[in-house]
mmCIF file of the N, C-alpha and C atoms, coordinates in Angstrom:
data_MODEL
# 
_entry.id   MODEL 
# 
loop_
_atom_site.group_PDB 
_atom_site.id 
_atom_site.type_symbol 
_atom_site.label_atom_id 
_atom_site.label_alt_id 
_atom_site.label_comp_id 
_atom_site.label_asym_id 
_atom_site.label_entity_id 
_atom_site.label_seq_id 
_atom_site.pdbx_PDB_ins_code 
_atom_site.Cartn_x 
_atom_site.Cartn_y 
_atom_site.Cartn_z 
_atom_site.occupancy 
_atom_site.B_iso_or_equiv 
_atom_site.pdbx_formal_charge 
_atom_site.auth_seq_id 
_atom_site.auth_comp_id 
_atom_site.auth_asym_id 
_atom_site.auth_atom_id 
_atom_site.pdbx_PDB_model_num 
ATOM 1   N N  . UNK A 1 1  ? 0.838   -1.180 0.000  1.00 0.00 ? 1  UNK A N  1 
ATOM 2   C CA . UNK A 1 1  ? 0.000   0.000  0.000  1.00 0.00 ? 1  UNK A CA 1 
ATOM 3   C C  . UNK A 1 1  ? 0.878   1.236  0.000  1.00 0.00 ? 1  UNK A C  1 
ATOM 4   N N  . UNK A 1 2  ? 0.548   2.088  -0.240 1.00 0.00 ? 2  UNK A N  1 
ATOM 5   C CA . UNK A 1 2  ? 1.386   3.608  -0.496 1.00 0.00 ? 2  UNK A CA 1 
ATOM 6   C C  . UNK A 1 2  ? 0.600   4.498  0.354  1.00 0.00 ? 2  UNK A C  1 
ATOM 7   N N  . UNK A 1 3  ? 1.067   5.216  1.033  1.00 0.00 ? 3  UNK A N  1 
ATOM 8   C CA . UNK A 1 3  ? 0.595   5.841  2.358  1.00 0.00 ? 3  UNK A CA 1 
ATOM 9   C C  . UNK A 1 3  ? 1.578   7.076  2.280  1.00 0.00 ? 3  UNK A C  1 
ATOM 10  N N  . UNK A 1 4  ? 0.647   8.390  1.624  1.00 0.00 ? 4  UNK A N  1 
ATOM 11  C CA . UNK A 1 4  ? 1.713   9.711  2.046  1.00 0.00 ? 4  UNK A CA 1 
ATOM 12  C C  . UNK A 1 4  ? 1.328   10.040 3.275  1.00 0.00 ? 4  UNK A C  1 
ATOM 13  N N  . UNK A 1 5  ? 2.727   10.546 3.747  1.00 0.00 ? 5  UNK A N  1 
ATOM 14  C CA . UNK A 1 5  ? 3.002   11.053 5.189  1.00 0.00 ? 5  UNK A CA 1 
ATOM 15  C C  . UNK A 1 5  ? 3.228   12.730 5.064  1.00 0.00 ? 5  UNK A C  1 
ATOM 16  N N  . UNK A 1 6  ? 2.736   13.468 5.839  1.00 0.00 ? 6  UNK A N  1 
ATOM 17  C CA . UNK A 1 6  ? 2.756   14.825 5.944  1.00 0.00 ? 6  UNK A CA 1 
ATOM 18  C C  . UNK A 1 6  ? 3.133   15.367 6.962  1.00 0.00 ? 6  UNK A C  1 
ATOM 19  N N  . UNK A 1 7  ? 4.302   16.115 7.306  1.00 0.00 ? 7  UNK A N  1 
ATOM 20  C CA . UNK A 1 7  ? 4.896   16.584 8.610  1.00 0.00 ? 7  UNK A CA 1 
ATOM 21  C C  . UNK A 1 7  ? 4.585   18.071 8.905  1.00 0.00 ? 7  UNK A C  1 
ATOM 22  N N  . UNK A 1 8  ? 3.929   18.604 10.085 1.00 0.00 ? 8  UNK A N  1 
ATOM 23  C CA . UNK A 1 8  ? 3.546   19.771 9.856  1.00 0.00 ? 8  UNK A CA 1 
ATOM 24  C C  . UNK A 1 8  ? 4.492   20.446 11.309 1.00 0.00 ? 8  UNK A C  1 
ATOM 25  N N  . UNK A 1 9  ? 4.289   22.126 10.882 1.00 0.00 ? 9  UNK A N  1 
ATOM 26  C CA . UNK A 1 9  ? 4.970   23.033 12.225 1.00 0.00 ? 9  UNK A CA 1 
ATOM 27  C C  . UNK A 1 9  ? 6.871   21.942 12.347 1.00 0.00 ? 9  UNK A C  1 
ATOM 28  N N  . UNK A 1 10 ? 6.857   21.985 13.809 1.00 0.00 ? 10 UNK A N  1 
ATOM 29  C CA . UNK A 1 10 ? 8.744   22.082 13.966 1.00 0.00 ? 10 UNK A CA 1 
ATOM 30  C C  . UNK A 1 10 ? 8.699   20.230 13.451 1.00 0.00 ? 10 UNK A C  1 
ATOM 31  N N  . UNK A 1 11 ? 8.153   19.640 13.110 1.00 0.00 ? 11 UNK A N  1 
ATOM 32  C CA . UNK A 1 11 ? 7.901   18.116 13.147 1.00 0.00 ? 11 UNK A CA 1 
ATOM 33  C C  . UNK A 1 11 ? 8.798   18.035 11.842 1.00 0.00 ? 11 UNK A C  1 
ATOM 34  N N  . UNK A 1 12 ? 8.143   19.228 10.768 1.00 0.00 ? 12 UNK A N  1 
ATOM 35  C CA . UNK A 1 12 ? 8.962   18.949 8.997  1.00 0.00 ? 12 UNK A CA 1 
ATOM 36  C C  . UNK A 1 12 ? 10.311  18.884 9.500  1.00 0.00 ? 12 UNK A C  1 
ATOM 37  N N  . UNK A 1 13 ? 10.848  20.300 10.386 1.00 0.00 ? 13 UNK A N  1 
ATOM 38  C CA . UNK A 1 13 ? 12.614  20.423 10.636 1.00 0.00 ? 13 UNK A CA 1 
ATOM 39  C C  . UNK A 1 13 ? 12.637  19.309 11.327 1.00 0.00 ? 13 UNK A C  1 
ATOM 40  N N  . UNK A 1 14 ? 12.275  19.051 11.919 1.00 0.00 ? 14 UNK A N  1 
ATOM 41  C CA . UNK A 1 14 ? 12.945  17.627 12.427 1.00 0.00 ? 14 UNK A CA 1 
ATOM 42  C C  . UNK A 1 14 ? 13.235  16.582 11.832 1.00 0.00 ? 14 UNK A C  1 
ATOM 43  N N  . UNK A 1 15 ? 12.130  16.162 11.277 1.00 0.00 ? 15 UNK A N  1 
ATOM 44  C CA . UNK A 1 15 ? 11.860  15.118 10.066 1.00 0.00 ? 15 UNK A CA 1 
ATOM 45  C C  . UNK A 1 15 ? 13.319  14.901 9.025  1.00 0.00 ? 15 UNK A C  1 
ATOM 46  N N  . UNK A 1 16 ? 12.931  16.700 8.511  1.00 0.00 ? 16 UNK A N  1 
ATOM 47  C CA . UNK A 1 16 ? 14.020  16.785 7.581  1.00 0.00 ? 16 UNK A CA 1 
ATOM 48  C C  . UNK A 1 16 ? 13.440  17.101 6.344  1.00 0.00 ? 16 UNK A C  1 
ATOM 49  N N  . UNK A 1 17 ? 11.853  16.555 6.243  1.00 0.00 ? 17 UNK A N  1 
ATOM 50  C CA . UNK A 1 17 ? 11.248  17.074 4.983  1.00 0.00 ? 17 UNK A CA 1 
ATOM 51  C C  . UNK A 1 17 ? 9.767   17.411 5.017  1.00 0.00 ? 17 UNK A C  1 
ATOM 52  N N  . UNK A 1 18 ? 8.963   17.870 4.135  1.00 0.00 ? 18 UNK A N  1 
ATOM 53  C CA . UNK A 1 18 ? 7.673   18.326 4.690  1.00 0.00 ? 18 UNK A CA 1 
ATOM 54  C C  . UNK A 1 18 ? 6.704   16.782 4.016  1.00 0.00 ? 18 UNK A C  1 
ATOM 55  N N  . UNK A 1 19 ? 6.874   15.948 3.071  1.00 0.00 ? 19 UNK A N  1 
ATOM 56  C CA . UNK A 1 19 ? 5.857   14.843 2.956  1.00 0.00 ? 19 UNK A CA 1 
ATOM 57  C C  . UNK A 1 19 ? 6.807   13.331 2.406  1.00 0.00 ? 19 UNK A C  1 
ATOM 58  N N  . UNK A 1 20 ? 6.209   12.516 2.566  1.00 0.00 ? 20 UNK A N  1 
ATOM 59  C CA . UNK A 1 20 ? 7.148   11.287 2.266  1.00 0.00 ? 20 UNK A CA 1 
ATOM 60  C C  . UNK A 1 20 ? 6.278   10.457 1.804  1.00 0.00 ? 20 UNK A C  1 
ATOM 61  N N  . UNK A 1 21 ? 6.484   9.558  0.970  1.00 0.00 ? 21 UNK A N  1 
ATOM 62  C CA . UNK A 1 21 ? 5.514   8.532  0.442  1.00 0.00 ? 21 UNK A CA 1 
ATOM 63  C C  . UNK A 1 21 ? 6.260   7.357  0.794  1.00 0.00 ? 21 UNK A C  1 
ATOM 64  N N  . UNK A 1 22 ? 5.176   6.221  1.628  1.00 0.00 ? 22 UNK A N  1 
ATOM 65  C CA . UNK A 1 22 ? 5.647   5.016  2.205  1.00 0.00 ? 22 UNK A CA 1 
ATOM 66  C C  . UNK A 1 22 ? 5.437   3.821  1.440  1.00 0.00 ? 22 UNK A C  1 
ATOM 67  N N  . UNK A 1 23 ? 5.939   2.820  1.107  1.00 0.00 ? 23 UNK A N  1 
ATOM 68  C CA . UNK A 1 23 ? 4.895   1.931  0.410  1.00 0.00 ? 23 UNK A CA 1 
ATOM 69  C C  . UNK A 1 23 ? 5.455   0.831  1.390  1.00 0.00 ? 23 UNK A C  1 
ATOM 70  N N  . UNK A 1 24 ? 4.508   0.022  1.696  1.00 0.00 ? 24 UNK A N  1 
ATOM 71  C CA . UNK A 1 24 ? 4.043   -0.040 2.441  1.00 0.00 ? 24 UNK A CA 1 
ATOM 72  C C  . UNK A 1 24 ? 3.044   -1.625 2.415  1.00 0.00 ? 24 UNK A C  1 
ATOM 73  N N  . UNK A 1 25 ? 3.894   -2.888 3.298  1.00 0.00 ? 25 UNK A N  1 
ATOM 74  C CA . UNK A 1 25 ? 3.241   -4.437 2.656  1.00 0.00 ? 25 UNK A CA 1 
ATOM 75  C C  . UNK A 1 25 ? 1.600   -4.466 2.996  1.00 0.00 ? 25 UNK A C  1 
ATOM 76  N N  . UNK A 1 26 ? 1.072   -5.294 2.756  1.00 0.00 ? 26 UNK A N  1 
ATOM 77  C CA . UNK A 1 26 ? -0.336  -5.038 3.202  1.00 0.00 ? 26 UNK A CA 1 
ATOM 78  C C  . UNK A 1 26 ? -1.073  -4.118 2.207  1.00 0.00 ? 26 UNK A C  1 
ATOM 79  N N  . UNK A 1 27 ? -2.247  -4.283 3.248  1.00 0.00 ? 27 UNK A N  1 
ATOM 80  C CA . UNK A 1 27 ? -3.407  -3.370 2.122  1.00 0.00 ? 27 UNK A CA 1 
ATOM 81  C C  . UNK A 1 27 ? -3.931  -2.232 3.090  1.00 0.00 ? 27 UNK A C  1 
ATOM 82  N N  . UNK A 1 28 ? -3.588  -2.241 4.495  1.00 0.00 ? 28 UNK A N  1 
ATOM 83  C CA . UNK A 1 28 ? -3.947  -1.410 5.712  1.00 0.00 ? 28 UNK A CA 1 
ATOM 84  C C  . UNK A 1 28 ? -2.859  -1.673 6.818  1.00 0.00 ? 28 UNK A C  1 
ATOM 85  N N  . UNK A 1 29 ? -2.788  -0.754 7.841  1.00 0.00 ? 29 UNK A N  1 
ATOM 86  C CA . UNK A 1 29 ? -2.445  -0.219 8.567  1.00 0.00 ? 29 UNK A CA 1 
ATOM 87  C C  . UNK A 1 29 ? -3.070  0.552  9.646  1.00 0.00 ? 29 UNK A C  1 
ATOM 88  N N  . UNK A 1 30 ? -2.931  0.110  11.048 1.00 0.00 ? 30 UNK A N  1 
ATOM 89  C CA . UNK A 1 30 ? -3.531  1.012  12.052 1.00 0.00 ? 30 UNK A CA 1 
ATOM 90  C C  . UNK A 1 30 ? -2.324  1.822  12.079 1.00 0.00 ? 30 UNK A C  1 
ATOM 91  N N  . UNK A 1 31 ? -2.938  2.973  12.628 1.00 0.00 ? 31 UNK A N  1 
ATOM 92  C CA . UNK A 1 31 ? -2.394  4.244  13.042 1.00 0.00 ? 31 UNK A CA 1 
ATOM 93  C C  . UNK A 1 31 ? -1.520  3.896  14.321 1.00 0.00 ? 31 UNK A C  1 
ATOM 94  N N  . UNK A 1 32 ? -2.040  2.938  14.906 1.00 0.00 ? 32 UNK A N  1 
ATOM 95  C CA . UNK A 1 32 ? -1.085  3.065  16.210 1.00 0.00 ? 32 UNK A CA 1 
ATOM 96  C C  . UNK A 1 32 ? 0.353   2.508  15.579 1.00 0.00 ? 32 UNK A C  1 
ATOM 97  N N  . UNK A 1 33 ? 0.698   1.748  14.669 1.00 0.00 ? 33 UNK A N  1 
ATOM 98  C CA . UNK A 1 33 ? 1.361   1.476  14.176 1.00 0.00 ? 33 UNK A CA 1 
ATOM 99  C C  . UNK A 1 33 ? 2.793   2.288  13.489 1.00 0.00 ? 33 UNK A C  1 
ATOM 100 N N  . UNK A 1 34 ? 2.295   3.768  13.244 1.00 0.00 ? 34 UNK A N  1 
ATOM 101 C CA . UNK A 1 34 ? 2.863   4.705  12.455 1.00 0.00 ? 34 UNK A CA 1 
ATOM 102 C C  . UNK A 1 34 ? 3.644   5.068  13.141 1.00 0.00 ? 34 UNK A C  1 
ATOM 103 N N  . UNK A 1 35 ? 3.362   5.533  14.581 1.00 0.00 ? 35 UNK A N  1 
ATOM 104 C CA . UNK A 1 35 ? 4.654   6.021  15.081 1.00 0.00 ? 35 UNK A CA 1 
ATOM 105 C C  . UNK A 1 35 ? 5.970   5.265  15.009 1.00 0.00 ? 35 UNK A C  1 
ATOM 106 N N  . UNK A 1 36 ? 5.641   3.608  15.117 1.00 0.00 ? 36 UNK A N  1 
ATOM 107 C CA . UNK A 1 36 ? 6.962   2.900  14.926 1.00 0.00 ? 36 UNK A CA 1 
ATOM 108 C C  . UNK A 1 36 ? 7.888   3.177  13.990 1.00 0.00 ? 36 UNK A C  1 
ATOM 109 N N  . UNK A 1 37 ? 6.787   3.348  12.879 1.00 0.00 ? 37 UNK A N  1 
ATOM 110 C CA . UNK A 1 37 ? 7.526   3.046  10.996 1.00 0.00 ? 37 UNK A CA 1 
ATOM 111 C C  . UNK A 1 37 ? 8.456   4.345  11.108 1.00 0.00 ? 37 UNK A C  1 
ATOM 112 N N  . UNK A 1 38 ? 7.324   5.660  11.600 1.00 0.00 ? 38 UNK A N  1 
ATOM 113 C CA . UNK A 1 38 ? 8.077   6.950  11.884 1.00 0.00 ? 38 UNK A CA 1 
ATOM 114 C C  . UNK A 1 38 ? 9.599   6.696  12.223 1.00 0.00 ? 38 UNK A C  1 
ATOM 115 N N  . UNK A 1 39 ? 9.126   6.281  13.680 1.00 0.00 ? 39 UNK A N  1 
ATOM 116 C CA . UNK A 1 39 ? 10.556  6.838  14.097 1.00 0.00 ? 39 UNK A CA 1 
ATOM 117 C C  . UNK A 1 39 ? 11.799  5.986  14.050 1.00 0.00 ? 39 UNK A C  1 
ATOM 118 N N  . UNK A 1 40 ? 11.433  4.736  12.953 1.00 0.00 ? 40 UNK A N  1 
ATOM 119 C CA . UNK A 1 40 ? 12.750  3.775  12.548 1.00 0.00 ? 40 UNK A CA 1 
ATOM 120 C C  . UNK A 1 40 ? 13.274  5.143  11.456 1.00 0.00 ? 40 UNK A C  1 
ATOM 121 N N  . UNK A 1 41 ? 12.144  5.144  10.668 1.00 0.00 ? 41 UNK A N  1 
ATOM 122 C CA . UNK A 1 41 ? 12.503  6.580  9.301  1.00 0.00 ? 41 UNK A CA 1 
ATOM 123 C C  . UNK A 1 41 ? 13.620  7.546  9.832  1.00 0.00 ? 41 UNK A C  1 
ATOM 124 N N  . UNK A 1 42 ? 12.973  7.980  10.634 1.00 0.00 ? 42 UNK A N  1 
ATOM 125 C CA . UNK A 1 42 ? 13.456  9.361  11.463 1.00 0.00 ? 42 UNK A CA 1 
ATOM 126 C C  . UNK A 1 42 ? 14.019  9.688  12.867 1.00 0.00 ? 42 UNK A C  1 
ATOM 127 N N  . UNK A 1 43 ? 14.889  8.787  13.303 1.00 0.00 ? 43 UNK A N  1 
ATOM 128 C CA . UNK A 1 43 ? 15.105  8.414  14.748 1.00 0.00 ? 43 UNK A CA 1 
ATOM 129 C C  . UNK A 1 43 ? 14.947  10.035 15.933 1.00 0.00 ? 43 UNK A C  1 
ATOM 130 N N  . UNK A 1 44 ? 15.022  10.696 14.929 1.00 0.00 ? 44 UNK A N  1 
ATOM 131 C CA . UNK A 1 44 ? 15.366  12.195 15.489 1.00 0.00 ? 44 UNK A CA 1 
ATOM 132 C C  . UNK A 1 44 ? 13.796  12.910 16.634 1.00 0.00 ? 44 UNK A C  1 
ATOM 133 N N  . UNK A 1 45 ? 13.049  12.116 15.437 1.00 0.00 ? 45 UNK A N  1 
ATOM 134 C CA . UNK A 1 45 ? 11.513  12.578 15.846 1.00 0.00 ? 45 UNK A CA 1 
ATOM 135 C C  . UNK A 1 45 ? 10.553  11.612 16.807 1.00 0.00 ? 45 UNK A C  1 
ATOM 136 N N  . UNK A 1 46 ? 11.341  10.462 17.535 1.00 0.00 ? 46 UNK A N  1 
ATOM 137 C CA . UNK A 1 46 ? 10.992  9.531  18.218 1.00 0.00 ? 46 UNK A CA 1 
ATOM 138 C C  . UNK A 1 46 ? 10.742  10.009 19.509 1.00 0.00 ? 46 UNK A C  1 
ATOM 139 N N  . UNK A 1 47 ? 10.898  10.909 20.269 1.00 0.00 ? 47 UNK A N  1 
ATOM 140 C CA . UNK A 1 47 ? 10.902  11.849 21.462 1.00 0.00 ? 47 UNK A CA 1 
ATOM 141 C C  . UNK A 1 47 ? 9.519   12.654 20.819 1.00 0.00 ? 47 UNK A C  1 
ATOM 142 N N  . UNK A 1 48 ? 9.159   12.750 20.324 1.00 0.00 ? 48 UNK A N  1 
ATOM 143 C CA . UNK A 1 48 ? 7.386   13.566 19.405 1.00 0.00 ? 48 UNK A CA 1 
ATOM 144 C C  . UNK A 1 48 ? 6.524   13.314 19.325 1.00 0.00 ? 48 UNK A C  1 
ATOM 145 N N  . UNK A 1 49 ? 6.772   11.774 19.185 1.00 0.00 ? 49 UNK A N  1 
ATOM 146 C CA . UNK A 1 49 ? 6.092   11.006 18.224 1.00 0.00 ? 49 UNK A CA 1 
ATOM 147 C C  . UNK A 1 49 ? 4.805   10.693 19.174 1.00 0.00 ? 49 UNK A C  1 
ATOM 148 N N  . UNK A 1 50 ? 5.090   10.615 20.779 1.00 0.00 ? 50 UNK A N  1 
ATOM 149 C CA . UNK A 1 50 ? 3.903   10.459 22.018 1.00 0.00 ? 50 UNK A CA 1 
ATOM 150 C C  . UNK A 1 50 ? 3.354   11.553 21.854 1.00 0.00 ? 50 UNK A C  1 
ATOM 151 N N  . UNK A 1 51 ? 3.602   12.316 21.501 1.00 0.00 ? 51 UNK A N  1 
ATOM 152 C CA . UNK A 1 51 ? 2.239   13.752 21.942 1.00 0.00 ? 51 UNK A CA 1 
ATOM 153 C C  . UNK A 1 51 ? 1.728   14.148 20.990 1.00 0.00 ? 51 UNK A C  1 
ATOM 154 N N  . UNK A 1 52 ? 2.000   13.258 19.548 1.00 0.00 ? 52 UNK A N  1 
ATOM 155 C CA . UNK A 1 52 ? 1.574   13.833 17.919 1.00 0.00 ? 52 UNK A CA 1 
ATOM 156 C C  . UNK A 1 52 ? -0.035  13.744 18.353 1.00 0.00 ? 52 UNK A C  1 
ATOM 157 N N  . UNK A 1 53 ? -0.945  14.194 17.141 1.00 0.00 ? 53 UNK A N  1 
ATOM 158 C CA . UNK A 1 53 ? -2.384  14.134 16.649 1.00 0.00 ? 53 UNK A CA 1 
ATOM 159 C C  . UNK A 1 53 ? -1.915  13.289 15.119 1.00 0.00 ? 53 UNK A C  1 
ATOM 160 N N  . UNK A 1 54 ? -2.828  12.598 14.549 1.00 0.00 ? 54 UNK A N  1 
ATOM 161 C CA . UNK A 1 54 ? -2.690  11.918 13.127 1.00 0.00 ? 54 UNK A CA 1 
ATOM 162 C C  . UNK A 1 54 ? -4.138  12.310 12.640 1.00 0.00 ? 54 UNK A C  1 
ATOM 163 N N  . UNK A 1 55 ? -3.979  13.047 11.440 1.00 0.00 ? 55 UNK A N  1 
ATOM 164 C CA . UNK A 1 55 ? -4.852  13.685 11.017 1.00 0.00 ? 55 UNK A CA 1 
ATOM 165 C C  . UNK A 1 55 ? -5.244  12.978 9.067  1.00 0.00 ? 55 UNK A C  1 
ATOM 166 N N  . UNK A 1 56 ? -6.320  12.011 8.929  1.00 0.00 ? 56 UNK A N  1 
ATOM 167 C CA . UNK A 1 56 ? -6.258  11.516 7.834  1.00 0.00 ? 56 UNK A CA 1 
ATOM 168 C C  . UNK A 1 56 ? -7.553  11.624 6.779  1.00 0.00 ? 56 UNK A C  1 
ATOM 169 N N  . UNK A 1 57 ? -7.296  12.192 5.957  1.00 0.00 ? 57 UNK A N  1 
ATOM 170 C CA . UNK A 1 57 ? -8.056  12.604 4.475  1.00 0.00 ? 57 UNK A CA 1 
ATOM 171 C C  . UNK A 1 57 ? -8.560  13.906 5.512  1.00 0.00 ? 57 UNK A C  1 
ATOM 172 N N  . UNK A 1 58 ? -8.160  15.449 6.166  1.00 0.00 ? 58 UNK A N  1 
ATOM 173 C CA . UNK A 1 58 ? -8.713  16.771 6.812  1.00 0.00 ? 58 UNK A CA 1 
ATOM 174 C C  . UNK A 1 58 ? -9.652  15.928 7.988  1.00 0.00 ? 58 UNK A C  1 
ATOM 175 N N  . UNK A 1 59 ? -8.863  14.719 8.689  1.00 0.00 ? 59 UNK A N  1 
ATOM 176 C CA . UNK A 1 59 ? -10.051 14.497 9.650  1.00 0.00 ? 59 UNK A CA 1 
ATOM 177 C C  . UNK A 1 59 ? -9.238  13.625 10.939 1.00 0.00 ? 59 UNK A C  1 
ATOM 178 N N  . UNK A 1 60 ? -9.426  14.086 12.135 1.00 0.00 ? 60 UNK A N  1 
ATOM 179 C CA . UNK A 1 60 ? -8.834  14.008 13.344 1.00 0.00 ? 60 UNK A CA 1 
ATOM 180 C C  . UNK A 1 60 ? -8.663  11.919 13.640 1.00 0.00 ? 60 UNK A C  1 
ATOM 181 N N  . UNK A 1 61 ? -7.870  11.431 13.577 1.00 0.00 ? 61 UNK A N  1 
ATOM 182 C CA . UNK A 1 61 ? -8.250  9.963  14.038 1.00 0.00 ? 61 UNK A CA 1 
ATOM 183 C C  . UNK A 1 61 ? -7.308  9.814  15.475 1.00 0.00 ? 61 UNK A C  1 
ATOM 184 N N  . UNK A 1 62 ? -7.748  8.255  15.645 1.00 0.00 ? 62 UNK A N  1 
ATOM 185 C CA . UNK A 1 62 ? -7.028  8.100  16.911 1.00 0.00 ? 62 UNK A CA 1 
ATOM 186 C C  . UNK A 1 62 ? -7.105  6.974  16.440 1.00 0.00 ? 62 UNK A C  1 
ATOM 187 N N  . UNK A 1 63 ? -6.150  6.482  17.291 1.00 0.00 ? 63 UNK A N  1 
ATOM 188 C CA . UNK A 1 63 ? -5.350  5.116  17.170 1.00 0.00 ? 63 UNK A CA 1 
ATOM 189 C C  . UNK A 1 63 ? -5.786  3.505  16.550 1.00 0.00 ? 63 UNK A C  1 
ATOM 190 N N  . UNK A 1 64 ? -6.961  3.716  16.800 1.00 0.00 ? 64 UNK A N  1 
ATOM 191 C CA . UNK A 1 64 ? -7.852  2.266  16.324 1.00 0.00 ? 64 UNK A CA 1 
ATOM 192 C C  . UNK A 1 64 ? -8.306  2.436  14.962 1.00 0.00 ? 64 UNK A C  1 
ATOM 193 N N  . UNK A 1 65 ? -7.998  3.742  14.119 1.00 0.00 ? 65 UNK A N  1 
ATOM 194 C CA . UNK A 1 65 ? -8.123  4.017  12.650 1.00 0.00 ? 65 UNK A CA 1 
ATOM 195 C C  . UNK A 1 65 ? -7.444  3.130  12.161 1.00 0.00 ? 65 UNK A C  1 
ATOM 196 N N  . UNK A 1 66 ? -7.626  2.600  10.765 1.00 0.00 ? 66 UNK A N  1 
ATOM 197 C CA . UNK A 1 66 ? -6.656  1.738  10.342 1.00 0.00 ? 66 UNK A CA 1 
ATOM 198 C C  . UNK A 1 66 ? -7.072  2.627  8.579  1.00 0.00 ? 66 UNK A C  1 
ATOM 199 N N  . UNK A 1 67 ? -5.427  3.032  8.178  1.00 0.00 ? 67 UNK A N  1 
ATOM 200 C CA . UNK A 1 67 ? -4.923  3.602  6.882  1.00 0.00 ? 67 UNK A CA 1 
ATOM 201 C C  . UNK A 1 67 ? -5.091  2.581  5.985  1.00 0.00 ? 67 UNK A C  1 
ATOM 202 N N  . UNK A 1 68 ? -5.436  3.052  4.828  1.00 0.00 ? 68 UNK A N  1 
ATOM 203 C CA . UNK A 1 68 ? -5.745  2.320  3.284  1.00 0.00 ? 68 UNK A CA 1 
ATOM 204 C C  . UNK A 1 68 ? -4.825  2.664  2.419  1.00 0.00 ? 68 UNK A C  1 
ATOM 205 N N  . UNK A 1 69 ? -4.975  1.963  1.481  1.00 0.00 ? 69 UNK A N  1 
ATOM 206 C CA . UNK A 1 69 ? -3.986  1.719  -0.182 1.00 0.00 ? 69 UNK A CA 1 
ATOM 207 C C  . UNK A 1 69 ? -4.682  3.688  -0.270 1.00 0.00 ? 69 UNK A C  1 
ATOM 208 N N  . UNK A 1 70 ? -3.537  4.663  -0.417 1.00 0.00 ? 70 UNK A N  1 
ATOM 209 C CA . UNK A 1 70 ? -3.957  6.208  -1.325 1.00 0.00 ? 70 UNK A CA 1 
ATOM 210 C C  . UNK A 1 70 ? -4.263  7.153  -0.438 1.00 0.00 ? 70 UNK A C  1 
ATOM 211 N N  . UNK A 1 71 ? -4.392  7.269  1.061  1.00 0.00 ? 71 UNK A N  1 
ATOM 212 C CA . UNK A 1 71 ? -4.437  7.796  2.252  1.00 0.00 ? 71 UNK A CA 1 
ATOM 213 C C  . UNK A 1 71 ? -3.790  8.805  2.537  1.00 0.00 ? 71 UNK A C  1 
ATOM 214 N N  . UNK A 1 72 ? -3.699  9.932  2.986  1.00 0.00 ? 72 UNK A N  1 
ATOM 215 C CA . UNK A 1 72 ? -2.775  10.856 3.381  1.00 0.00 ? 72 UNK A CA 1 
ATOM 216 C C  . UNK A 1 72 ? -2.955  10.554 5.064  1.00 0.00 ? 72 UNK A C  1 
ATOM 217 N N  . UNK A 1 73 ? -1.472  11.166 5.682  1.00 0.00 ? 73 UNK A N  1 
ATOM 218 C CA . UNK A 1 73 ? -1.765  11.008 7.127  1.00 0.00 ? 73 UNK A CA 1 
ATOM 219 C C  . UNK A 1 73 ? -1.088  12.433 7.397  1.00 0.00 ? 73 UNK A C  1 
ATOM 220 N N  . UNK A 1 74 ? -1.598  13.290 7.896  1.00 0.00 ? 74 UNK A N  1 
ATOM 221 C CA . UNK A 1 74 ? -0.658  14.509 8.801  1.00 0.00 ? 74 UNK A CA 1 
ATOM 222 C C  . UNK A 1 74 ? -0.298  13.834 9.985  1.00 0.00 ? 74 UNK A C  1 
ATOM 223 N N  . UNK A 1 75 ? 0.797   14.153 10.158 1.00 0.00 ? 75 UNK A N  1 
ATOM 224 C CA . UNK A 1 75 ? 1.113   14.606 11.826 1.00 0.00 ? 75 UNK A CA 1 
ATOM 225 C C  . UNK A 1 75 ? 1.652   16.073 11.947 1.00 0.00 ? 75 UNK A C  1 
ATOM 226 N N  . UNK A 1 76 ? 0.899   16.077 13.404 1.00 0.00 ? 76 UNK A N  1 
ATOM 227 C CA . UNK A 1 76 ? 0.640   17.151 13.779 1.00 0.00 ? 76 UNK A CA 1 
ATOM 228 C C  . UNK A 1 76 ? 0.714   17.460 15.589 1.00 0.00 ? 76 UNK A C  1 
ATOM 229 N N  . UNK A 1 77 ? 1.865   18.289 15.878 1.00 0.00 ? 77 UNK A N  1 
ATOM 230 C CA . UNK A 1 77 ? 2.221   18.520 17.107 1.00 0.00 ? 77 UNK A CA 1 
ATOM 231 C C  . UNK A 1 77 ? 1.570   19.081 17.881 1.00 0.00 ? 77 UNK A C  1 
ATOM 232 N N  . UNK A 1 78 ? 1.708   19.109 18.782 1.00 0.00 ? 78 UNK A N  1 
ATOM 233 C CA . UNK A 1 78 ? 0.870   19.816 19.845 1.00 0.00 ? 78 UNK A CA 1 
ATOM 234 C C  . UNK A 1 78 ? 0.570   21.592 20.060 1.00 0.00 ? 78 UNK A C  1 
ATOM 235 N N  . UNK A 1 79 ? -0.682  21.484 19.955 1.00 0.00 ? 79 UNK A N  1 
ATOM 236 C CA . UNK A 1 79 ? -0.301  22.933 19.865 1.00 0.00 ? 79 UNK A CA 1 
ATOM 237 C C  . UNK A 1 79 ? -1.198  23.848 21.622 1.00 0.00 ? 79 UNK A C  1 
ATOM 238 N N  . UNK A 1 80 ? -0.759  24.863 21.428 1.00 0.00 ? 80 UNK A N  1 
ATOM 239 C CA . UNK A 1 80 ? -1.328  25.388 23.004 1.00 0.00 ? 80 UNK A CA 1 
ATOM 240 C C  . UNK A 1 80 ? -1.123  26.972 22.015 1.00 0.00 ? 80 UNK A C  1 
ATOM 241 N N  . UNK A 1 81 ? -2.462  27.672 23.497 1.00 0.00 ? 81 UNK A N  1 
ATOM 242 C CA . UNK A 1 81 ? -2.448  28.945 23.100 1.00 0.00 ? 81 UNK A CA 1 
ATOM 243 C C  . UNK A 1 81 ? -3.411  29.369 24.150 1.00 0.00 ? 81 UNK A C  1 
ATOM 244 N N  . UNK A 1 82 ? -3.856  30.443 24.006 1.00 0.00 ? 82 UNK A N  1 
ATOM 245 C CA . UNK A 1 82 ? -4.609  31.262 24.807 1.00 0.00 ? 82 UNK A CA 1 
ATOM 246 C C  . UNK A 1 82 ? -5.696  31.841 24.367 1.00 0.00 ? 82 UNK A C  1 
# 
C-alpha cells in the first residue's frame, strides 16, 4: 500500500522534509502502528512522536483508525495557546 506522510509546524525540521511517500506491505495499517515506521525513518523525531495528533483525508483519528492503499496522514504537534 502507499501511504503519504505529511509533517507539519517544527515536526517537517525535524523530520528533515515536509511529505514522504511510504509503500508499504499489506493493504492497511492502524495508526497506532505509524509512530513505529516513523521513528525507525526518522530516529530524530521519536521523542514527538507520544504527543503527535494523526490527522487523515482533513479528519482528526485516533489510534484504532486503520490507513488504506492512497491515504494521506498529517502529523501534527501539539499545539497550546490562549
Amino acid at each position: 500500500m502507499k501511504l503519504q506522510v505529511v509533517f507539519y509546524g517544527g515536526l517537517k525540521q525535524t523530520a528533515g522534509i515536509k511529505t514522504e511517500t511510504l509503500d508499504l506491505p499489506g493493504d492497511s495499517l492502524p495508526v497506532r502502528e505509524l509512530p513505529g515506521l516513523l521513528g525507525e525513518r526518522h530516529p530524530a523525531l521519536l521523542p514527538r512522536l507520544g504527543v503527535v495528533a494523526y490527522v487523515v483525508n482533513d479528519e482528526i483519528v485516533g489510534d484504532d483508525y486503520v490507513l488504506r492503499d492512497g491515504d494521506e496522514a498529517g502529523v501534527l504537534p501539539p499545539v497550546s495557546g490562549g
